[in-house]
N, C-alpha and C positions, 0 to 999 in steps of 0.2 A: 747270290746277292752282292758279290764284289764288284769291283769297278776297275777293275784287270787288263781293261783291254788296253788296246797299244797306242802311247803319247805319239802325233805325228810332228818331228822336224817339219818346220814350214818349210824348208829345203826338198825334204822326200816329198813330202806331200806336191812341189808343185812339179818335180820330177813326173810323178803319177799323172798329175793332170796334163803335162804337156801330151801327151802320147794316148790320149783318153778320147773316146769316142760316143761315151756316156755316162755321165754322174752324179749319181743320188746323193743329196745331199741330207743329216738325218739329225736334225736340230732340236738342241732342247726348247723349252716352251720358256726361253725370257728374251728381255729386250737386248742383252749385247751378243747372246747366237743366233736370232733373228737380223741383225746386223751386220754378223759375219757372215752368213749365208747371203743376204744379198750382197756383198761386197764380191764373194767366189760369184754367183750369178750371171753378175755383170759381166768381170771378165771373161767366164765363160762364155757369156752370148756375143762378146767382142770377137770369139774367136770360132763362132759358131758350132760350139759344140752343147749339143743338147741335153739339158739337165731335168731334175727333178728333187720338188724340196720335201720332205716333208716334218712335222714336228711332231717329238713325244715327250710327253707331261713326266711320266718317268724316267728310269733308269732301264727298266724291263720295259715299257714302250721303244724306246730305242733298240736294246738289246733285238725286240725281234722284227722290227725295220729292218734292223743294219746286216741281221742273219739270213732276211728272204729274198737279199740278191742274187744267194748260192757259191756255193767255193771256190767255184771256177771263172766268177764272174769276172775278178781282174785280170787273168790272163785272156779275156777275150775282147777286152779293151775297155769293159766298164765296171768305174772306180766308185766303192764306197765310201763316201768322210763323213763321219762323226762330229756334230758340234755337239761336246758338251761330252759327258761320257757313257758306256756302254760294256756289257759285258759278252762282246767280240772283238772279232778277230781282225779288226778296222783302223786305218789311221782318224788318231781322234784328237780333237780343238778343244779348247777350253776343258779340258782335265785338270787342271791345274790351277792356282790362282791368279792367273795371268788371264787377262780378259781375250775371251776366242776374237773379238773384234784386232785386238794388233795380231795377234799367227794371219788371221786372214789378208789384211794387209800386207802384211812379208810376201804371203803366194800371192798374190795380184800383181803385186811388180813387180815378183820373180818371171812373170806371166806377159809383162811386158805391157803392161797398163797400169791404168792411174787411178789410186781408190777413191772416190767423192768421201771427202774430209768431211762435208756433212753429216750423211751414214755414218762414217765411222766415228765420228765425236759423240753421235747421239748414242751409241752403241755403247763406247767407252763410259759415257755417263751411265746407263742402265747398268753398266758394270758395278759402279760404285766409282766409277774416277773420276776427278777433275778436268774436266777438258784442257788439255792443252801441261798437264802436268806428267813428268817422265815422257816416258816412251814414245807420250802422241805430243811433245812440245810441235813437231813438223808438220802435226798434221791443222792445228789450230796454225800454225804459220801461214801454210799454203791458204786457209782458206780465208784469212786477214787478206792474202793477198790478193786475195782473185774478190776481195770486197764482199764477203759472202756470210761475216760473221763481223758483229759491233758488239762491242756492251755496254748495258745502260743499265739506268734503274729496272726499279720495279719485279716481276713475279716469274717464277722459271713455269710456265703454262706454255700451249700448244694452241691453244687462239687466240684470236689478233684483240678481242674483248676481255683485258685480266680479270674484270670480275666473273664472268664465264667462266674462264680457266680455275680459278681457285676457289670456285665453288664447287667442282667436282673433280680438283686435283688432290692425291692421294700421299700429295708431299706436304700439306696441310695441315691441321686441325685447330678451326676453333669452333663458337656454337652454332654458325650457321653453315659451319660444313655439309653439303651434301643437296642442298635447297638454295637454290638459282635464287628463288624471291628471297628470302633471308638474309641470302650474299650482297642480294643489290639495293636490298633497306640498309643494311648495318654501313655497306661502304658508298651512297648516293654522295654524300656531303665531300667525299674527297674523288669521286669519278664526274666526267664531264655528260651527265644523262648513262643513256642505253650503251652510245659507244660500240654500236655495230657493225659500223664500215672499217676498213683499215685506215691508219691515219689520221681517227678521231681523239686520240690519247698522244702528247706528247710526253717527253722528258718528265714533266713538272707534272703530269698527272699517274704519269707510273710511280712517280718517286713515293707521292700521298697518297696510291694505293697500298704502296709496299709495306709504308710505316704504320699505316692505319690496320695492315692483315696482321705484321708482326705484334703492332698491341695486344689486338681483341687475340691474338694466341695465345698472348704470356699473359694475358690476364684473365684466361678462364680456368673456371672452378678447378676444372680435374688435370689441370696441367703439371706437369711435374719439372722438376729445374732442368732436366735435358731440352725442353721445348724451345729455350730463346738459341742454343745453339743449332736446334734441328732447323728453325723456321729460319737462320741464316742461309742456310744450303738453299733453301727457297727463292731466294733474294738474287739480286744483281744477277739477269742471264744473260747470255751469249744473245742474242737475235739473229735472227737470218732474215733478213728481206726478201731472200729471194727462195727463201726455201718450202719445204712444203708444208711447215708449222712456225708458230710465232718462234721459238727457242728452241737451243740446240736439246736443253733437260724438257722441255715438252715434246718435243719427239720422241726421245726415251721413254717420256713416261706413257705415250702411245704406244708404243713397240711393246714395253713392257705389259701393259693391258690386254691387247692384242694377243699377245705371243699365249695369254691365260684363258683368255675366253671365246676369242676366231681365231686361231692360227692360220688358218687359210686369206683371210682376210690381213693378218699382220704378216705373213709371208709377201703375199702381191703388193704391200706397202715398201718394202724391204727392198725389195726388187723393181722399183718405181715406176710400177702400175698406178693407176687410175683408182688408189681406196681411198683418197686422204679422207672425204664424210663418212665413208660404212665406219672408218675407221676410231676416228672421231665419236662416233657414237657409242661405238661397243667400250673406248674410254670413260665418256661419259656418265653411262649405265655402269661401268666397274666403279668409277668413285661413288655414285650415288647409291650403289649396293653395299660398300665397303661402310660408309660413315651410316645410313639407316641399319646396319646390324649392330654396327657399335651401341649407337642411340639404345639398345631393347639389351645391350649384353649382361651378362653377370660375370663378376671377376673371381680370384683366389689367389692371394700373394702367400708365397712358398721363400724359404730362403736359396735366392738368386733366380728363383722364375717366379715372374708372373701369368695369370692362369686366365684365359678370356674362353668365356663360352657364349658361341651366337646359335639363333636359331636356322642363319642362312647367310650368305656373305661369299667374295671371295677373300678364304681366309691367308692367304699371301698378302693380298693388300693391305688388310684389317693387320697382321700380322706390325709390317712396315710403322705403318701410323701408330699403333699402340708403342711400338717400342721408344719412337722418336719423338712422341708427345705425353703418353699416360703412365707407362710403365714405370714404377717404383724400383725393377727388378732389372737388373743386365739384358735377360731374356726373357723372351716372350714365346710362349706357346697358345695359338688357336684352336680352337677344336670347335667343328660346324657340327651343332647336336641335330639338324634339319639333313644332314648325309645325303644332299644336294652337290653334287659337283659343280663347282667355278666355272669348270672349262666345259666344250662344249663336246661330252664323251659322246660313246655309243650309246645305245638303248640301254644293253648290257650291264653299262654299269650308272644308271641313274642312281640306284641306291647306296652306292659307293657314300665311306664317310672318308671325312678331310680333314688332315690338321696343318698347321702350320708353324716353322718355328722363325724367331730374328733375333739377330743379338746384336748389342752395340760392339763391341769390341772383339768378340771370341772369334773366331772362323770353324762352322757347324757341321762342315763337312763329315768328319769322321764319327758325331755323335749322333746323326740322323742316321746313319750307316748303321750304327749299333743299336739305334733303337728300333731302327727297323726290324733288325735281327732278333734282338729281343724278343720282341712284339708275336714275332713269330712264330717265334719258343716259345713261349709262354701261351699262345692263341689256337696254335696248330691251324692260325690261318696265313693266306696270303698278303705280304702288308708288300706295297710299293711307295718306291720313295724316289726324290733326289736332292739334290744339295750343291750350294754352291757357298762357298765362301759365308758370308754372314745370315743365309737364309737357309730353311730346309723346308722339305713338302710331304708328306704321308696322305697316303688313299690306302682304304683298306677295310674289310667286309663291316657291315654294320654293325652284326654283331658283338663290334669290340667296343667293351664300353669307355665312357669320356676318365673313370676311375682309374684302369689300368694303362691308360696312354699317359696319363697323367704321372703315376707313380712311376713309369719305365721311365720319362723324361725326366726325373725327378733323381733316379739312380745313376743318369751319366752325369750329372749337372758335377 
């Protein structure tokens, strides 16, 4: 259950691919190694060498992606990479706190092409970064340049209709989260009508969206004093006019969507196919499953976690919003008592149960690791996991009950 395998230099790594004649690419299930993979992609297809993407929700998903290449695979000219991490024998991306979205960038221009700063901004956001802060200042430059990114008022959503967007966006909460008609009672008086074409919202109608969502956030019942600084993140996006979502964070939060419940569909996004509607959809369905599990949830505040149990959800998303709007607690742990998977598994593991953890400040990596392990010990059953930076994920046989996920997370805390 380690995560052992081998960090790759963006240097070796694009060594390998110069000389590569076919490459799998074995990507975790979020939006900034959905970003990196299409970033490698592309230049891949610039140089016409044939790929293959696929994503694993785990750790042990990847693990046996990345192992059914076979040993000899790279000496016969086809190259394994890892976004995100794995327990092989693989160069791997995003292992580290470092969003896999900039290593992939490093190999594309080692590669001798130029990464669309779009992709990659929106990527760097699902990471958790500011566009355009550190590492990617050049790439928010380039694409200032090429006229491809403004900022203005109003809401970080991925259609061109903001009350649309933030009715079933997941970077949200207030009471009419999740319900289109509720969104567009509570904010008519400051939106200009329906507002369905592009173009129908200027300046001055984003701005009295913006102000009007930020209110009704901080001024509901269950909000707790984190909410005015989380519903800031929400505020003032990036735009792209010519992109293939309103903002650069509503892209991200597509990707990120996608990457949980179509991966197949949020990969051909990445790689800038023809999904932007399937796409769109399967977001749209994740916030509106995310905020209707909240609506029915029961909680449990524990000192330093708080405790949410839904009967169905994806509990990554629910996870996110409870911590940056409801949570009393640094951290937040999910557990779906409905043992409905989010993503779209096999038959195999329909019964699978789900938890999920977030935390403001900590980085979870190493504690999802251990409670996996625990979990295990303790179960004598199989728990999968992964983790990144301030979230963490668990699947794991149903038989384990919501008590001792609870208590195990409760002993690394």
């Amino acid at each position: 259950m380690s995560t052992d395998g081998r960090t790759a230099e963006p240097e070796s790594a694009s060594v390998a691919l110069e000389s590569a004649t076919f490459v799998r690419l074995v990507t975790r299930a979020d939006g900034d190694a959905l970003a990196a993979s299409g970033l490698l992609a592309g230049a891949l297809a610039d140089r016409e060498v044939p790929f293959q993407v696929t994503v694993g929700r785990t750790v042990a998903e990847r693990t046996d992606r990345a192992a059914a290449s076979g040993p000899d695979a790279d000496r016969n000219g086809d190259v394994t990479l890892v976004v995100g991490t794995a327990d092989a024998d693989r160069p791997q991306f995003g292992a580290t706190d470092r969003p896999a979205t900039l290593d992939a960038c490093e190999v594309v221009r080692d590669l001798g092409a130029t990464p669309d700063p779009i992709l990659a901004l929106a990527g760097l956001t699902a990471a958790g970064t500011d566009p355009g802060a550190g590492e990617s200042e050049w790439l928010l430059e380039a694409a200032r340049d090429r006229g491809r990114v403004e900022r203005r008022p109003g809401l970080v959503v991925p259609t061109q209709n903001p009350i649309d967007g933030v009715a079933h966006s997941t970077r949200v909460r207030a009471p009419w989260s999740g319900d289109p008609d509720a969104a567009r009672d509570a904010l008519a008086a400051v939106g200009p009508g329906d507002g369905d074409v592009s173009g129908a919202f200027d300046a001055d109608d984003h701005r009295r969206i913006g102000s009007a969502v930020a209110l009704d956030v901080v001024g509901a019942g269950d909000a707790t004093t984190t909410a005015a600084a989380t519903v800031q993140q929400a505020l003032r996006p990036y735009a792209t006019p010519e992109g293939p979502f309103a903002t650069i964070g509503g892209y991200a939060d597509v990707l990120a969507a996608t990457a949980r419940t179509e991966p197949g569909t949020g990969a051909a996004l990445a790689m800038g196919h023809d999904a932007g509607e399937a796409a769109l959809a399967a977001w749209r369905d994740y916030g509106r499953r995310a905020h209707a599990a909240l609506a029915d949830a029961s909680t449990g505040r524990y000192d330093g976690l708080f405790v949410v149990s839904v009967d169905d959800g994806p509990v990554e998303a629910i996870a996110r919003v409870v911590a940056g709007y409801l949570s009393p607690e640094p951290v937040v742990l999910v557990v779906s008592e409905g043992h409905r998977p989010s993503g779209n598994q096999t038959q195999s593991d329909e019964a699978d149960g789900e938890a999920a953890l977030a935390a403001r400040d900590d980085t979870l990596g190493a504690t999802v690791e251990g409670v996996a392990r625990e979990l295990a010990a303790e179960t004598d059953r199989e728990i999968e996991y992964d983790a990144v930076r301030r979230r963490g994920y668990l699947r794991y046989d149903p038989a384990v009950d919501e008590s001792t996920i609870v208590e195990t997370v409760r002993a690394f805390q």
